[in-house]
C-alpha positions as CSV (number, residue, x, y, z in Angstrom):
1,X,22.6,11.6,-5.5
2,X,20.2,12.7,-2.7
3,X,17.7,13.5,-5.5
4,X,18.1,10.0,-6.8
5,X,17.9,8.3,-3.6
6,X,14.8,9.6,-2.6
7,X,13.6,8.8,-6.3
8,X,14.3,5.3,-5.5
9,X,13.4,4.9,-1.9
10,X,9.8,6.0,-2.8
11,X,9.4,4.2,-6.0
12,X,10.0,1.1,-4.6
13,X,7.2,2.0,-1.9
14,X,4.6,3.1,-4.2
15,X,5.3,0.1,-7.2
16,X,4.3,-2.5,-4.3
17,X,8.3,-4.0,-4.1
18,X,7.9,-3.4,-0.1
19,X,4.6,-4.8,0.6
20,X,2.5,-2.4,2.9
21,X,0.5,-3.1,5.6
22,X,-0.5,-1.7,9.2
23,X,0.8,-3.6,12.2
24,X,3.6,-6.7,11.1
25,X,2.3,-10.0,10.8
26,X,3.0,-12.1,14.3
27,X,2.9,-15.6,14.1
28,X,1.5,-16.1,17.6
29,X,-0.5,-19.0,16.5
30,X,-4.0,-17.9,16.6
31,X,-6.4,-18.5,13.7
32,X,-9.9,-17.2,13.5
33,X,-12.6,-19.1,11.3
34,X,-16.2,-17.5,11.0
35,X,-18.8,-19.8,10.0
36,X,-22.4,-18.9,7.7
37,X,-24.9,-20.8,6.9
38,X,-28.1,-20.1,4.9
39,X,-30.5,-17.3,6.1
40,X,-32.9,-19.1,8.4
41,X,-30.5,-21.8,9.8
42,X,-31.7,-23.6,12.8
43,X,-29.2,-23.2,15.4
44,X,-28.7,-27.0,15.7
45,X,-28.0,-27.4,11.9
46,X,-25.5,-24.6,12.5
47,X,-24.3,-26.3,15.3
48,X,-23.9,-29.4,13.4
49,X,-22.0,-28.1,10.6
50,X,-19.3,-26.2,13.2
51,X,-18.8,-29.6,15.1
52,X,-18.2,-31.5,12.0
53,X,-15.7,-28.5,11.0
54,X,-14.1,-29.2,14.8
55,X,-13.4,-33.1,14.0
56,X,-11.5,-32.0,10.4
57,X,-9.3,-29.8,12.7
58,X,-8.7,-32.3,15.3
59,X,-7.8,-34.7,12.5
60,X,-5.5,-32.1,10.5
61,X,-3.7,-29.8,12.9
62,X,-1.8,-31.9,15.2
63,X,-0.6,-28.2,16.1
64,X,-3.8,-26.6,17.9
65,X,-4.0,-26.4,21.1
66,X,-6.9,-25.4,21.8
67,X,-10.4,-24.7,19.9
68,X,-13.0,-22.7,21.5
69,X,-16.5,-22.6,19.3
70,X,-19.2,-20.2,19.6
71,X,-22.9,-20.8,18.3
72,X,-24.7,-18.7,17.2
73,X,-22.7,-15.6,17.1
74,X,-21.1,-13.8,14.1
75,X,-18.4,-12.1,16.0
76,X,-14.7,-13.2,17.7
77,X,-15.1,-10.4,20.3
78,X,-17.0,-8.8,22.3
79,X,-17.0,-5.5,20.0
80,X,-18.4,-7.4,16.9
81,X,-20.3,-10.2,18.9
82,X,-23.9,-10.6,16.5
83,X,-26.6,-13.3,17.6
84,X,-27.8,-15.0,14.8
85,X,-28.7,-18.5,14.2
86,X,-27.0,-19.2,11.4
87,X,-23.2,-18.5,12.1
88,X,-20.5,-19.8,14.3
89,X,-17.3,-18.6,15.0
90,X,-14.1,-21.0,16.3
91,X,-11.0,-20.3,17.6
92,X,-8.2,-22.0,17.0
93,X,-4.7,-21.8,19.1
94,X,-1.9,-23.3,18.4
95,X,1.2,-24.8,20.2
96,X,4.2,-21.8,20.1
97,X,5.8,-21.4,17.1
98,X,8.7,-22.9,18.3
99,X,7.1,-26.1,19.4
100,X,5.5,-26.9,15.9
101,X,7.4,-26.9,12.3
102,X,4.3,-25.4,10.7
103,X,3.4,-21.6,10.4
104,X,0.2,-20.4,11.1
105,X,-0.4,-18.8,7.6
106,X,0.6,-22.8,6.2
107,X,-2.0,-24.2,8.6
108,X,-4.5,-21.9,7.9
109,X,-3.7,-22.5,3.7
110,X,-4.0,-26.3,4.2
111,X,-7.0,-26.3,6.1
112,X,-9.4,-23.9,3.9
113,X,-10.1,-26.4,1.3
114,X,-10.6,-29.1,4.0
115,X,-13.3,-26.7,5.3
116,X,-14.4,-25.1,2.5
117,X,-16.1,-28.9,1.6
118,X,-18.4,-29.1,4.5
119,X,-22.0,-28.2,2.8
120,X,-24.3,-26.2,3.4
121,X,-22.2,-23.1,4.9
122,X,-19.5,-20.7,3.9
123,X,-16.3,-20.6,5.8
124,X,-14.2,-17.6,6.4
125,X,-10.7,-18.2,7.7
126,X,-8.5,-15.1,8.8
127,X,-5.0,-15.0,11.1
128,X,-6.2,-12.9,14.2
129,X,-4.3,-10.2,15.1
130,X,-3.0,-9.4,18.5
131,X,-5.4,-5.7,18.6
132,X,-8.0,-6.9,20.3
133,X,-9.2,-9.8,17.9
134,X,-9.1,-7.6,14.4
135,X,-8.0,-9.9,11.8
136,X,-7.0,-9.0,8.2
137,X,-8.1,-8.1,4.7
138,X,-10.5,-5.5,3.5
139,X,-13.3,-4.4,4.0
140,X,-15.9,-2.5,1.3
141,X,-19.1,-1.0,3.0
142,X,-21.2,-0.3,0.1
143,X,-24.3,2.3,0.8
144,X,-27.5,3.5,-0.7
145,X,-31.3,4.1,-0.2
146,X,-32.5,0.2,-1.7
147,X,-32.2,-2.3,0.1
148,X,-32.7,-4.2,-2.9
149,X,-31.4,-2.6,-5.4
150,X,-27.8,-2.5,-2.8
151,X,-27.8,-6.2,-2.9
152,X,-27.2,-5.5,-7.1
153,X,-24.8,-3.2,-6.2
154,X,-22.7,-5.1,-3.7
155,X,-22.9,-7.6,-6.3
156,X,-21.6,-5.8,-8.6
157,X,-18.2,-4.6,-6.6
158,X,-18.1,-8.2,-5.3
159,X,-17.4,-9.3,-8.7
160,X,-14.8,-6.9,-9.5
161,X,-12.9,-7.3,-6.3
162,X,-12.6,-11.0,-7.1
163,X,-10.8,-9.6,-10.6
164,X,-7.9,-8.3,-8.4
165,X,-5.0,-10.3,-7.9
166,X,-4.6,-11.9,-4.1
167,X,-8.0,-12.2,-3.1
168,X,-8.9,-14.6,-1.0
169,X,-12.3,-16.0,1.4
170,X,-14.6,-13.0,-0.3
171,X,-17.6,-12.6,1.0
172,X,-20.8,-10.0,1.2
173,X,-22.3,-9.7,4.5
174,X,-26.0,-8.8,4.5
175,X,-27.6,-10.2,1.3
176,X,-29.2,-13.2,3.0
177,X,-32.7,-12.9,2.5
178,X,-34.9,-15.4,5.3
179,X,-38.3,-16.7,5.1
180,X,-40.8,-14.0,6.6
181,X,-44.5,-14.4,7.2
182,X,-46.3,-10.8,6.9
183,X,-49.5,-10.3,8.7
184,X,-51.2,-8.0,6.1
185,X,-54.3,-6.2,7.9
186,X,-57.5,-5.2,5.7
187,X,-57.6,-1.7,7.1
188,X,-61.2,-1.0,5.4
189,X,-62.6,-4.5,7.1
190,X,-61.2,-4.1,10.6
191,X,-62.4,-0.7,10.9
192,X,-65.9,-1.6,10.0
193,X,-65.5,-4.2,13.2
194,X,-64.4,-1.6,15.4
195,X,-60.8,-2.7,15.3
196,X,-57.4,-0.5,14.9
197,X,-54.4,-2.1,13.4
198,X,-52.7,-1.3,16.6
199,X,-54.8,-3.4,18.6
200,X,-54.9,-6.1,16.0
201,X,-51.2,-6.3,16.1
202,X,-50.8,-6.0,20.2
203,X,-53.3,-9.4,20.5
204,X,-51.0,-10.7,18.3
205,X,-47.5,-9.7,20.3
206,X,-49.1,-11.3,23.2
207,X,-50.2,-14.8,21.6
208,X,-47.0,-15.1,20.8
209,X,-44.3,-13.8,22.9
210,X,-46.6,-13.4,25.9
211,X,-46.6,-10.7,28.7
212,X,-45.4,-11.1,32.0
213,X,-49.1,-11.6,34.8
214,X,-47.1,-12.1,37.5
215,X,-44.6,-13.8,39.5
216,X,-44.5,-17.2,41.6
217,X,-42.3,-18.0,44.9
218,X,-42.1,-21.2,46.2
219,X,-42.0,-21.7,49.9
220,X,-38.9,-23.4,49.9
221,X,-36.8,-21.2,47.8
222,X,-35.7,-17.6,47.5
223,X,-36.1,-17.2,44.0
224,X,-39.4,-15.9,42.2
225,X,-40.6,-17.5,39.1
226,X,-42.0,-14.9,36.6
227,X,-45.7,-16.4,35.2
228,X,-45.8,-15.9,31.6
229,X,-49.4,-16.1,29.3
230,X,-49.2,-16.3,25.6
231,X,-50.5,-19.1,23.4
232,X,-49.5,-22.8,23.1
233,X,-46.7,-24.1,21.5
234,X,-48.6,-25.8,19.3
235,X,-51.0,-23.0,18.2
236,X,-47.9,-19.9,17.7
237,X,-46.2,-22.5,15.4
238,X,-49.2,-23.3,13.3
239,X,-49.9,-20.1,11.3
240,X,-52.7,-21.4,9.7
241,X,-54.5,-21.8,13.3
242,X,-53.0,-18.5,14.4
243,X,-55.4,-17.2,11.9
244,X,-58.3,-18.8,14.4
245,X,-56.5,-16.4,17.1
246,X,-60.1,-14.1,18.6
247,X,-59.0,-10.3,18.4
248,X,-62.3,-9.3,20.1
249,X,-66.3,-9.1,20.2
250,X,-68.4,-7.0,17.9
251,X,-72.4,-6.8,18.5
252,X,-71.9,-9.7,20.5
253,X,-70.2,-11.7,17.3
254,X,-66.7,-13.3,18.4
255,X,-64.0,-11.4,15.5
256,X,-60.5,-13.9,14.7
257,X,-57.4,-12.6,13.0
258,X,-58.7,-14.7,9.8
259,X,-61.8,-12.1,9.4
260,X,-59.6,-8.8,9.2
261,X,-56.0,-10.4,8.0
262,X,-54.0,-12.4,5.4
263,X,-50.8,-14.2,5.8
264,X,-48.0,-13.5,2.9
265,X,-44.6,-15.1,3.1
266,X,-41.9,-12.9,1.3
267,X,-37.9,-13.1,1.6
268,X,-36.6,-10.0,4.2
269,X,-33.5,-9.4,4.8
270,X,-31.6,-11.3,7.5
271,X,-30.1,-8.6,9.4
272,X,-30.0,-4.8,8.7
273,X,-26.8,-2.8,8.7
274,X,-26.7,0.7,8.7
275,X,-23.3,3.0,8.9
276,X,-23.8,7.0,8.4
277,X,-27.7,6.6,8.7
278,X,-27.4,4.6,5.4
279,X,-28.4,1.2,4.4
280,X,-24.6,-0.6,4.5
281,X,-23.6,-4.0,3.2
282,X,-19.7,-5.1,3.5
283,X,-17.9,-6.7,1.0
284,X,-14.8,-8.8,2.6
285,X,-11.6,-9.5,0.8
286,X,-9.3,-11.7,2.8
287,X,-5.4,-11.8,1.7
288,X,-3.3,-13.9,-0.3
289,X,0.6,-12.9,-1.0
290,X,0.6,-9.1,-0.3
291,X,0.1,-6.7,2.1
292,X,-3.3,-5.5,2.9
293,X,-2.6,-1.6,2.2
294,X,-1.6,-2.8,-2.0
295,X,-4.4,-5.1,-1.8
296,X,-7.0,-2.0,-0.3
297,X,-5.7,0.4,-3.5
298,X,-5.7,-2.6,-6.1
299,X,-9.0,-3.1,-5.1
300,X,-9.9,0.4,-4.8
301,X,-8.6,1.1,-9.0
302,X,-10.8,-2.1,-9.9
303,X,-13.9,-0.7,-8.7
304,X,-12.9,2.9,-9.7
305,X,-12.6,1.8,-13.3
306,X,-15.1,-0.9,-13.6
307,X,-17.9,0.4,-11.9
308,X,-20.3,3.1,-12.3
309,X,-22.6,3.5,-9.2
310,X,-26.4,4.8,-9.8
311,X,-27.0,8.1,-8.2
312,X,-27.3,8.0,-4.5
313,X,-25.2,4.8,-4.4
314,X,-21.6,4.9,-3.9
315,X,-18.8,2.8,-1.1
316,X,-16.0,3.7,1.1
317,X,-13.1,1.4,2.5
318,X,-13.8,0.7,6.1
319,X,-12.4,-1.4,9.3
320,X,-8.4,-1.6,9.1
321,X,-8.0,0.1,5.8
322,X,-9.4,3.3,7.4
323,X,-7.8,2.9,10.2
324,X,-4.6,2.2,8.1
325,X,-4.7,5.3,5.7
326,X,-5.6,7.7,9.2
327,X,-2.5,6.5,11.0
328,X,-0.4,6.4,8.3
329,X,-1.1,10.5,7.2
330,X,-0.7,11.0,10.9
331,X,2.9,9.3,10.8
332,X,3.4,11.2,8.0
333,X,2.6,14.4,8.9
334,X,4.9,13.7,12.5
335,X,8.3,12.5,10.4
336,X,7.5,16.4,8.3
337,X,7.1,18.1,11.8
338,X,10.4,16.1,13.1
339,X,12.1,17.1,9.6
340,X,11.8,20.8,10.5
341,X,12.2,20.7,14.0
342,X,15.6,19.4,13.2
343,X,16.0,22.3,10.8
344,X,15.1,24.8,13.0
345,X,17.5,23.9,16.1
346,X,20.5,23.5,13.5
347,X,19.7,26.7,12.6
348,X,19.4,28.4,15.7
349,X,23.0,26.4,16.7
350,X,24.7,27.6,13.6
351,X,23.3,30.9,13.0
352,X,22.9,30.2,9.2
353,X,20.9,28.7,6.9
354,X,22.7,27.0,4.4
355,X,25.0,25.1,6.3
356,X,22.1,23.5,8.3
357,X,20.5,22.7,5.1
358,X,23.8,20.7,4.1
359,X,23.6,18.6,6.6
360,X,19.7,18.4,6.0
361,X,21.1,16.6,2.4
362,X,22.1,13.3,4.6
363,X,18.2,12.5,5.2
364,X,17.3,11.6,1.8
365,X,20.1,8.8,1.1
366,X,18.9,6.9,4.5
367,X,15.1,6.5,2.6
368,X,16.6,4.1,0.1
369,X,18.9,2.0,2.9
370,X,15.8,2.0,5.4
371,X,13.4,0.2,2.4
372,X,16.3,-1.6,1.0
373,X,16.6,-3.3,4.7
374,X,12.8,-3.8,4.6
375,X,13.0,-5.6,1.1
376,X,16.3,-7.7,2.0
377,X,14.8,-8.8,5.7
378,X,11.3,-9.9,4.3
379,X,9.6,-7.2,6.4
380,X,6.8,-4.9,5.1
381,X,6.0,-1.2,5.2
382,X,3.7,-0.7,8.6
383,X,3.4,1.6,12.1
384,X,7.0,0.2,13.3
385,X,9.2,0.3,10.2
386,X,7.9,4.4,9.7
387,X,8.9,4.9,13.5
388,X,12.0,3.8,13.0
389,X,12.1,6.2,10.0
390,X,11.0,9.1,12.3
391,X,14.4,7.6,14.5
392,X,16.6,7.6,11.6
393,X,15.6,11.1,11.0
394,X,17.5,12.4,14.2
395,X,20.1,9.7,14.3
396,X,21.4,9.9,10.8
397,X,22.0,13.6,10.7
398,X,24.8,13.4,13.3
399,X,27.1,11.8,11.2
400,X,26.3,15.2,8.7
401,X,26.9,17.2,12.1
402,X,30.4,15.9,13.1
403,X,32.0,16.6,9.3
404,X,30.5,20.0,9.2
405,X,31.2,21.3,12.9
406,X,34.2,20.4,12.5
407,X,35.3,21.9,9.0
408,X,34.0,25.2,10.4
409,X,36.2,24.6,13.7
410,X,39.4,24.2,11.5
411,X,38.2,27.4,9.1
412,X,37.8,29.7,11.9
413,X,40.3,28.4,15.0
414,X,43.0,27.1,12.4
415,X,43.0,29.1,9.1
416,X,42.6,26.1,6.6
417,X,40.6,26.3,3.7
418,X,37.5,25.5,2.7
419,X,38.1,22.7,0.8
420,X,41.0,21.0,3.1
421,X,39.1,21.9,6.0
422,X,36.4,19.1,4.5
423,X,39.1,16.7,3.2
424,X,40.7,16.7,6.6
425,X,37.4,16.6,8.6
426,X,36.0,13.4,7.1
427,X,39.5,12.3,7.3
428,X,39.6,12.4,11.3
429,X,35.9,12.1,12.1
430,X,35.6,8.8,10.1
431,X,36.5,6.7,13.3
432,X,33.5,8.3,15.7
433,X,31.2,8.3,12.6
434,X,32.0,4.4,12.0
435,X,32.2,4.1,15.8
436,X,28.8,5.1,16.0
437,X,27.1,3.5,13.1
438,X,28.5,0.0,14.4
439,X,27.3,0.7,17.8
440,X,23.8,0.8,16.9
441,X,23.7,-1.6,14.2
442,X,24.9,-4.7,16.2
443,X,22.8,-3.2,19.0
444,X,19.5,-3.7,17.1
445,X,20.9,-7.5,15.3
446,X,19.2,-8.9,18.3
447,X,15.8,-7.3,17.6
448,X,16.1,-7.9,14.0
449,X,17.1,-11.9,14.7
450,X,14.8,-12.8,16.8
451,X,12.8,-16.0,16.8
452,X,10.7,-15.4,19.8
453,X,7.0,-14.9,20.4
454,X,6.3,-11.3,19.3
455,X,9.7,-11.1,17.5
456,X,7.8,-9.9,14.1
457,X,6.2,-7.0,15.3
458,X,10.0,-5.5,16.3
459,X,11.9,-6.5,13.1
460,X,10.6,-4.1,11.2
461,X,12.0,-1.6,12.8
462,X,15.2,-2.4,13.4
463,X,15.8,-3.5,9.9
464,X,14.6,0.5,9.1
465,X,17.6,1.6,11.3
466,X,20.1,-0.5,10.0
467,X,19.5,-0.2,6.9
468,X,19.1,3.5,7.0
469,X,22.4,3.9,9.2
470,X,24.5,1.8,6.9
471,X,23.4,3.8,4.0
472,X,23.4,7.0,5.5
473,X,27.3,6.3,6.6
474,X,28.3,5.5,3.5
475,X,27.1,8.6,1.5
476,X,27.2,11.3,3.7
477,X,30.7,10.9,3.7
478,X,30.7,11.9,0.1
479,X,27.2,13.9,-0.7
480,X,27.2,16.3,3.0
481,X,30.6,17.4,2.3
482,X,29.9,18.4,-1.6
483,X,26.8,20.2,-0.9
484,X,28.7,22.1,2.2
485,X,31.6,23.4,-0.2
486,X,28.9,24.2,-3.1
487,X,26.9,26.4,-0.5
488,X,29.7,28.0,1.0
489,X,30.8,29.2,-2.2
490,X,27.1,30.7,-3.3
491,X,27.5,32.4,0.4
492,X,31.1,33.8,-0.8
493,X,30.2,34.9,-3.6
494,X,26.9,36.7,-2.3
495,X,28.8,38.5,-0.1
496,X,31.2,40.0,-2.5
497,X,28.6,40.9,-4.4
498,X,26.7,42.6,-1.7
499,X,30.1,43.9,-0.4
500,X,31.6,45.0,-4.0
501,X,30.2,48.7,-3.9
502,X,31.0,49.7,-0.3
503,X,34.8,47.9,-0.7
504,X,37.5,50.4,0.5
505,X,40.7,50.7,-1.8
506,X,43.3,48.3,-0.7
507,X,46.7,49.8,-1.4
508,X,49.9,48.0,-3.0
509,X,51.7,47.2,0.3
510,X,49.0,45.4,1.9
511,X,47.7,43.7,-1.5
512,X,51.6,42.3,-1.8
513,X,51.8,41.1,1.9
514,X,48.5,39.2,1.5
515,X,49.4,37.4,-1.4
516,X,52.5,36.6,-0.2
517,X,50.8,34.8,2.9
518,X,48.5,33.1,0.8
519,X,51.3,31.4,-1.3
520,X,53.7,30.7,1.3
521,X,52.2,27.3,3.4
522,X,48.9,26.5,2.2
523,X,46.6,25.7,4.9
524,X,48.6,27.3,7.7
525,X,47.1,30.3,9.6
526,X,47.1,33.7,7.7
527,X,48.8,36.9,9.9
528,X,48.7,40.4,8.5
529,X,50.7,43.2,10.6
């Protein structure tokens, strides 16, 4: 029974029927949309296409309550705040949940094709979550030497994330190539004009973004005005003229940047990543349906089994599915240490082994009530539920403990036997054990039925306990007592076995007088002048 619970308790875990994730979803109404345009997006084109995005939201979400736009920034916070021209990021807030007839996850599903039809850019749309701005879905960094040939690569594992059920807004961050201008120096030339590419290159840093000559203050105010020389508008925008630019004199000869340079224009990457001292790019795989923790392993097999990375190339899962998989060993690891700790003070309180381990046999059976209250609650897998797992495992064993302490009470004050010592100990501890078990499962119906702000993140838990408790009642009634009388009988019968050769001889008096006791009440203490 305890074998078979387990059994099931973890195979509905790992066959993706209780949907895993790492902190509960809260509907707290916020809803994050990042905004890309094309590499080499004027800010007011970017700018343009985030107000027009603003004016479908006012139109279609009678909910928000506020929207706050940033320009010009790739990030919702301050930890992953990038300037670039060509992205945007708004936030959206909605009215409470209880003030609108809409969820946030509906709103957010009815607005991405609204704003997935605005041209020119590509929206993401995520549900924030309450740590510090981190939203969901997964994340792919994909690493090698190339620049180039990583683009191929992140191509590649693009296309066979979109192959996994669930997937939604996927994206690859970094592969925007923008319009560059090179200033290519003829080495050979400029040396035979006296000229270095260094100082070639600092003329040119000061034509166009200028060095500071000074500073002014009027007489009227307290604040100076720093004096900036670099070349006119006019000329740093024409790069045709900037050719014209003088670099210096040579045997009295005036030498331009056209005599000693060329101008190429070539595609360069937007903006660099780099994670490990390795050339980075981030695939992005929103969620649709299931939890991010399946979606992070479904997508993991896909590229596993469809992908074969050229040497020196190769990915790991980053952001909250790292984080995830850390915390989630860790928890692990703590409900193992708990497990034995429990164990080892039974022990210790007991002075045996095997009867400890009995009551050890009522842990198993809660594992299939705590993910049966998960799957019949709607709640998923995450931090909370396993804590209250890590609970159950010192709640549930004391319905194990009452049965057992007080067999062994009426076996050693009282005489009875084994057997009717457990018959008559479930018998008269049923009421505390059901006592109990009520107590704290219409303690924690609040927690698990509440509609409040924030009410998601607790559920989990107390569905966990419940569940765990109710199933835990129910069977350790039947399995601890089983298991106790099955042990207690290997321990008999390992003592007379150990005992057999050093027995003394028992003579016929004393062997009738004990049998006579044994048949006379059943059950009632045994005397022996």
């Amino acid at each position: 029974m305890a074998a078979a619970s387990l059994v099931a308790g973890v195979w509905l875990v790992m066959s993706g029927v209780v949907v895993s994730e790492f902190v509960p979803y809260q509907d707290d109404g916020q809803i994050s949309i990042s905004v890309s345009a094309a590499a080499g997006s004027s800010l007011s084109a970017t700018d343009q296409a985030a107000r027009q995005m603003e004016q479908i939201i006012y139109k279609n979400v009678p909910e928000a309550a506020s929207i706050l736009t940033t320009v010009g920034s790739s990030g919702s916070s301050f930890l992953s705040n990038v300037s670039k021209s060509n992205a945007a990021t708004i936030l959206v807030q909605l009215v409470d949940k209880n003030d609108r007839k809409r969820s946030t996850e509906a709103v957010l599903a009815s607005l991405r094709p609204q704003l997935a039809a605005v041209p020119g850019v590509n929206v993401t749309l995520s549900v924030t979550s309450f740590m510090a701005g981190m939203t969901s879905g997964v994340s792919v960094q994909v690493h090698g030497p190339d620049q180039n040939a990583l683009i191929d690569v992140a191509r590649q594992v693009e296309e066979a994330v979109r192959t996994v059920p669930g997937v939604k807004d996927l994206r690859t961050d970094g592969t925007d190539r923008a319009p560059e201008t090179q200033v290519r120096v003829d080495r050979a030339r400029a040396k035979g004009l006296g000229l270095s590419p260094g100082q070639i290159a600092y003329t040119l840093r000061l034509a166009l973004s200028g060095y500071q000559s000074g500073s002014y203050k009027p007489s009227d105010q307290d604040r100076r005005t720093d004096i900036v020389v670099r070349a006119a508008t006019g000329a740093r925008s024409d790069l045709q003229g900037l050719l014209n630019l003088p670099l210096g004199y040579t045997a009295g000869q005036q030498v331009r940047l056209g005599q000693v340079a060329s101008l190429a224009t070539t595609q360069a990457p937007g903006m660099i990543y780099r994670a490990n001292r390795k050339d980075t790019l981030t695939v992005q795989a929103g969620s649709s349906g299931r939890g991010d923790a399946d979606l992070a392993n479904a997508i993991e097999a896909s590229i596993k089994s469809k992908l074969s990375f050229p040497p020196g190339y190769g990915y790991t899962l980053a952001g909250m599915t790292e984080t995830q998989r850390d915390s989630f060993s860790q928890m692990a690891q703590a409900l193992a240490l708990s497990i034995l700790l429990i164990y080892m003070l039974l022990v210790a309180l007991y002075q045996s082994l095997l009867q400890p381990l009995a009551i050890m046999f009522a842990l198993p059976v809660t594992l299939v009530g705590a993910v049966g209250g998960l799957i019949l609650t709607g709640n998923t897998l995450n931090m909370m539920s396993i804590l209250g797992i890590i609970m159950l495992a010192g709640i549930v064993t004391k319905n194990a403990i009452l049965i057992v302490d007080f067999a062994n009470k009426l076996r050693e004050e009282q005489g009875y036997a084994r057997k009717e010592a457990l018959v008559l100990a479930g018998r008269l501890r049923l009421r505390p054990i059901l006592m109990t078990t009520f107590a704290i499962c219409f303690a924690l119906l609040p927690v698990l039925l509440a509609t409040s702000a924030g009410a998601e993140f607790r559920a989990p838990m107390a569905a966990v306990v419940i569940g765990g408790n109710i199933t835990s009642t129910l069977l350790t009634l039947v399995l601890v007592p089983v298991v106790y009388n099955f042990f207690e009988a290997v321990s008999e019968r390992a003592r007379r076995i150990l005992r057999a050769p050093h027995a003394q001889p028992v003579d016929s008096e004393s062997a009738e007088r004990l049998a006579a006791a044994r048949t006379a009440v059943p059950g009632a203490p045994i005397e022996i002048q």
